[in-house]
C-alpha positions in Angstrom: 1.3 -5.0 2.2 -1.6 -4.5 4.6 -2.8 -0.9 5.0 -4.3 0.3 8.7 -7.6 2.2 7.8 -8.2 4.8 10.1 -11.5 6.0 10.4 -12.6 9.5 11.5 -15.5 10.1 13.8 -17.3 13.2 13.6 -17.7 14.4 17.7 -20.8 15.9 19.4 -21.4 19.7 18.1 -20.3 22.2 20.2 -22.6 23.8 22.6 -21.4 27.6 22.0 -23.1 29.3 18.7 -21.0 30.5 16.5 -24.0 33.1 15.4 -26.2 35.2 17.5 -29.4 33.0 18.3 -32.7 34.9 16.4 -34.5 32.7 16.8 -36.9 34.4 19.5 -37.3 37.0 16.9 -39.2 34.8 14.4 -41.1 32.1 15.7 -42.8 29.4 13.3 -40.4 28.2 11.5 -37.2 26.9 11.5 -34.0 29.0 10.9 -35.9 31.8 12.4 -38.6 32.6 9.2 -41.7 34.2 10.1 -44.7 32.7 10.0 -47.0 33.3 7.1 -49.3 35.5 9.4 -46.6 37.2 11.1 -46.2 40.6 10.8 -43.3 41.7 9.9 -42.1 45.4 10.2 -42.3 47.7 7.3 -39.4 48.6 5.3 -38.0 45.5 6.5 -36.3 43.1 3.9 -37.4 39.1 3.8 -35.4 36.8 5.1 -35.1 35.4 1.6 -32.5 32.7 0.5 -32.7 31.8 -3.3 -33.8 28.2 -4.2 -35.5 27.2 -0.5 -38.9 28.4 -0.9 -41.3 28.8 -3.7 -41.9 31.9 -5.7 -44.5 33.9 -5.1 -45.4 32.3 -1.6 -46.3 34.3 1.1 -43.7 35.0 3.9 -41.7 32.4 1.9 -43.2 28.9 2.6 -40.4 26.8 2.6 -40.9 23.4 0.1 -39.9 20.9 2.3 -40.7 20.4 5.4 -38.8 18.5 8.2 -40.3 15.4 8.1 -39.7 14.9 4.7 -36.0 16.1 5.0 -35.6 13.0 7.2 -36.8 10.6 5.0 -35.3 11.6 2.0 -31.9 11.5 3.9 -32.9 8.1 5.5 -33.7 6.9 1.9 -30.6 8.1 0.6 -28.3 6.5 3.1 -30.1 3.3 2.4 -29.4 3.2 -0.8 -25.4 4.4 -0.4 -25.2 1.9 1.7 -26.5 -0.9 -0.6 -24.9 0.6 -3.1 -21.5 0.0 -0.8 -22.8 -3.7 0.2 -23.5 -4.9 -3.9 -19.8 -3.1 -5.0 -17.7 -5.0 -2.8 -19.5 -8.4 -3.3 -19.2 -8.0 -7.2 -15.1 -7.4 -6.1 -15.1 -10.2 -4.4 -16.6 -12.1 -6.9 -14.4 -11.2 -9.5 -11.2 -10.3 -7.5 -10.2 -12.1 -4.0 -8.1 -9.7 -1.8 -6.9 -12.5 0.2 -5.7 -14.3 -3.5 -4.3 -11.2 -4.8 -2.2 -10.7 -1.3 -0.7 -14.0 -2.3 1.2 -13.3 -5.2 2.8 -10.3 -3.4 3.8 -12.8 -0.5 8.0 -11.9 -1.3 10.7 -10.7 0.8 14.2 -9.3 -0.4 15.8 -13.0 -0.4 12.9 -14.0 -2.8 13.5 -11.3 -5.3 16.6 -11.1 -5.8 16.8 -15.3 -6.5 13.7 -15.1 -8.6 15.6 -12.2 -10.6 18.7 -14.4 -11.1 16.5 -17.5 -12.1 15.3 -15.3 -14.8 18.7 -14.1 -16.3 20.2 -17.5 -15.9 17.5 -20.4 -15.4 19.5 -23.2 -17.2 21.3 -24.6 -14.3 18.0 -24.8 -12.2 16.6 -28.6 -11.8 13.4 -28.6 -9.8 10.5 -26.4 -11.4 7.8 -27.8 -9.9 5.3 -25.7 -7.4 5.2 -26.8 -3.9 2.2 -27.1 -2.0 0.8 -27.4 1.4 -2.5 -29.2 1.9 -3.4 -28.6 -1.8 -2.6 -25.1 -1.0 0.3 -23.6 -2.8 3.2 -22.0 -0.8 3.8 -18.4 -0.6 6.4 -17.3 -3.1 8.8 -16.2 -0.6 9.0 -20.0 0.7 8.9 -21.5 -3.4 11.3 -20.0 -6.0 9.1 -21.7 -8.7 6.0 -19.9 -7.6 4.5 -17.2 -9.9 4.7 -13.5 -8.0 3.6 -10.1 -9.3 6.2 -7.8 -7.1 8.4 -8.3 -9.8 6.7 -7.6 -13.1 5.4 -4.5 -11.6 8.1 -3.4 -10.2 9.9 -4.6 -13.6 6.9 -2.7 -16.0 7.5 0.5 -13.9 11.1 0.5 -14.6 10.9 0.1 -18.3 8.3 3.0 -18.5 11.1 5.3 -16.8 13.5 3.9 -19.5 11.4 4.8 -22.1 11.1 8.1 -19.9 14.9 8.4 -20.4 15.3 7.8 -23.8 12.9 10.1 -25.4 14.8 12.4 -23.0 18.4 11.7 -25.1 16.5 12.3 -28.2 14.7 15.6 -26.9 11.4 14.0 -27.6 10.1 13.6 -23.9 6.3 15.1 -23.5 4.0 12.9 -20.7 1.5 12.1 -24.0 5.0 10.4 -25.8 5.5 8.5 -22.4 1.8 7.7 -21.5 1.3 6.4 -25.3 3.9 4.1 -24.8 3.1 3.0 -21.4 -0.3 2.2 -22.6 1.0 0.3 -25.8 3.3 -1.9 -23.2 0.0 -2.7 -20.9 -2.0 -2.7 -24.4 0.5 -5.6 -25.5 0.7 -7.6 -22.1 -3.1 -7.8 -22.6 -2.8 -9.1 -25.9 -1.2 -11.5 -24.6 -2.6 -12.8 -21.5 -6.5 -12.8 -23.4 -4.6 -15.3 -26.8 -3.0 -17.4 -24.1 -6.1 -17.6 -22.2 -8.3 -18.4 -25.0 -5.6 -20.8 -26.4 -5.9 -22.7 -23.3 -9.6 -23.1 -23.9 -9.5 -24.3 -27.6 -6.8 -27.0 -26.7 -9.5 -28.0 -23.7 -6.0 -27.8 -21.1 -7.5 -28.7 -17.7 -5.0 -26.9 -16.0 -4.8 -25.0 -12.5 -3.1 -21.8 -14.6 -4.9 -18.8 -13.1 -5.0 -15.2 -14.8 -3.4 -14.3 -11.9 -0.6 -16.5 -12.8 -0.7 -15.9 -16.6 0.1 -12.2 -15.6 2.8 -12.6 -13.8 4.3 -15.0 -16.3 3.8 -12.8 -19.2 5.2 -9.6 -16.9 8.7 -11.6 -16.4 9.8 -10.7 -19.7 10.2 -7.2 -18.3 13.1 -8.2 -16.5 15.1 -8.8 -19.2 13.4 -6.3 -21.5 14.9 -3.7 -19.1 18.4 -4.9 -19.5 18.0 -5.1 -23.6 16.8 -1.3 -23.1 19.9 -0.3 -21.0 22.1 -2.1 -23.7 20.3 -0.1 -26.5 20.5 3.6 -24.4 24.2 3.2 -23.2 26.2 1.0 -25.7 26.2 0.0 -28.8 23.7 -1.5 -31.2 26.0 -5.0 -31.1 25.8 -5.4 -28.0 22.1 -4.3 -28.2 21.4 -7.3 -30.0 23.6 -10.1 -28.1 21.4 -8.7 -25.3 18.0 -9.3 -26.8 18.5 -12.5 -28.1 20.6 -13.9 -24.6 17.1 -12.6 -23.0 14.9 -13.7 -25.4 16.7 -17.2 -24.7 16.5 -17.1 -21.2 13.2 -16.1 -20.3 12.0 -18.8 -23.4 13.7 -21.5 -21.7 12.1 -20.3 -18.4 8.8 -20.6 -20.0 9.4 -23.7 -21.3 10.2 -25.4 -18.2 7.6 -23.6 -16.2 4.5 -23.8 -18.3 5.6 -27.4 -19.4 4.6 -28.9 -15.7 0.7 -26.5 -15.9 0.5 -26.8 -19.4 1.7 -30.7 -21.0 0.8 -32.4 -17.4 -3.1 -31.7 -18.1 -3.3 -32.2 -21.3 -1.8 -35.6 -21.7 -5.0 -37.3 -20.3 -7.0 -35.8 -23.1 -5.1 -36.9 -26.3 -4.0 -33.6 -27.0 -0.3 -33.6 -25.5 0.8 -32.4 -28.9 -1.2 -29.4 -28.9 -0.4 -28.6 -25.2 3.7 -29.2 -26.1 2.9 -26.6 -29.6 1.1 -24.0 -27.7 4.1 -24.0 -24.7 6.8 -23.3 -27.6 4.5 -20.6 -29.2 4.2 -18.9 -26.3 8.0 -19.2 -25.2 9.1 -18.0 -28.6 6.8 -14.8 -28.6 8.5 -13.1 -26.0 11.2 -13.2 -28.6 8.9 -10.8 -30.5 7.5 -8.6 -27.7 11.3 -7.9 -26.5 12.1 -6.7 -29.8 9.1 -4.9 -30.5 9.3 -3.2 -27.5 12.5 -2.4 -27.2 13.6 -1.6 -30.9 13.7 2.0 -30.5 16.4 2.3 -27.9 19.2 1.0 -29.9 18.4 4.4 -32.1 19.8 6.2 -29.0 23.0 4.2 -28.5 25.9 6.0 -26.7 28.9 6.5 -29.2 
């Protein structure tokens, strides 16, 4: 979603004072200070206003003058605004706006037949990624395509179920919920880093971003949420039929998604084996992260 950034302009000051002008009382200096020979009347209290002038100085000599003001603010605003200039190139460098828009690139039609592809992908028949002048499409135009609308919006969900069932068990405080959000994003990160480096020990020359690793990893979620529901609402068999039907599904998925990035580019190598090992690894451990989890909601089962 593309934001409109408004930008406010300050306007021209306003002529009329807001303050009697005094400044033909005391001529000199600015702000209406006398000068250091000035006389001033007796009985009469300094103009004095702690931390602008230096102790002891006659008349109050103020310790920085104008010109100085002006370059110290000129100076200043340079380096903000270089500052400003080396931030947003080190952003781009590490993350592209224009590559991050495309994984959020859905529509309504999109989501809900990526979300069915997940709960029942064994029917599908073409998994490959389409592309248009070497360019993949957007995922609203390529069901196969990775998107992160969906484990987001997937991860946000499971943090409210967590939300709910520490609620059944009167155990809700934000530090129980934010220690288990973080554990979740804690995990996910796990995950994405061993697959990441596994890709690099088995040398895979493959066009898998992190991007792309994310969003595959953050489809569990989907199910996950379901296998939570089961847990908080029924009962612990049907608890478990629905972690291990998701844990099968979103393997399978895996398996035929990361088959075509992962086996594809390592064949050429002599390392096919590896490639095929590290696919089923990585589509059997999201056996283990639903469970892990998950496990505590089937202690708050409905009876």
């Amino acid at each position: 979603m593309d934001h409109n950034i408004q930008q406010r302009q300050r306007g021209p000051a306003p002529d009329s004072q807001l303050f009697e002008d005094t400044s033909t009382q005391q001529q000199g200096y600015p702000g209406g200070y006398a000068h250091p020979g000035a006389q001033q009347p007796q009985g009469a209290p300094g103009n004095f206003v702690p931390g602008n002038f230096v102790p002891g100085a006659p008349g109050g000599i103020n310790m920085l003058n104008e010109p100085m003001a002006n370059m110290a603010f000129q100076y200043g605003t340079s380096l903000a605004g270089q500052g400003k200039e080396m931030l947003e190139k080190n952003m781009d460098k590490y993350i592209s706006a224009s590559a991050l828009k495309y994984y959020f690139a859905v529509d309504t039609s999109y989501v809900g037949r990526k979300i069915g592809l997940l709960l029942w992908p064994f029917t599908h028949k073409d998994w490959s990624i389409q592309y248009q002048q070497n360019v993949p499409v957007a995922p609203r135009f390529d069901l196969n395509a990775p998107d992160l609308y969906i484990p987001i919006m997937a991860f946000v969900t499971f943090i409210l179920l967590n939300g709910l069932a520490l609620g059944m068990a009167d155990k809700f405080t934000p530090e129980e919920l934010g220690i288990r959000a973080s554990s979740a994003l804690v995990w996910l990160t796990i995950e994405v880093v061993i697959i990441l480096f596994s890709l690099y020990l088995v040398n895979a020359k493959t066009d898998l971003k992190t991007f792309d690793i994310i969003a595959y990893s953050g489809y569990k979620y989907v199910g996950m949420n379901l296998v939570m529901a089961s847990g908080l609402f029924f009962n612990p068999t049907f608890y478990t039929v629905t972690l291990l039907y998701t844990s099968l599904t979103i393997g399978y998925f895996l398996l035929k998604t990361l088959r075509l990035k992962i086996l594809s580019s390592t064949d050429n190598y002599g390392s096919g084996s590896t490639g095929m090992y590290l696919t089923f690894i990585v589509a059997i451990a999201q056996s283990f992260f639903l469970f892990w989890l998950t496990k505590d909601a089937s202690h708050f089962f409905s009876t």
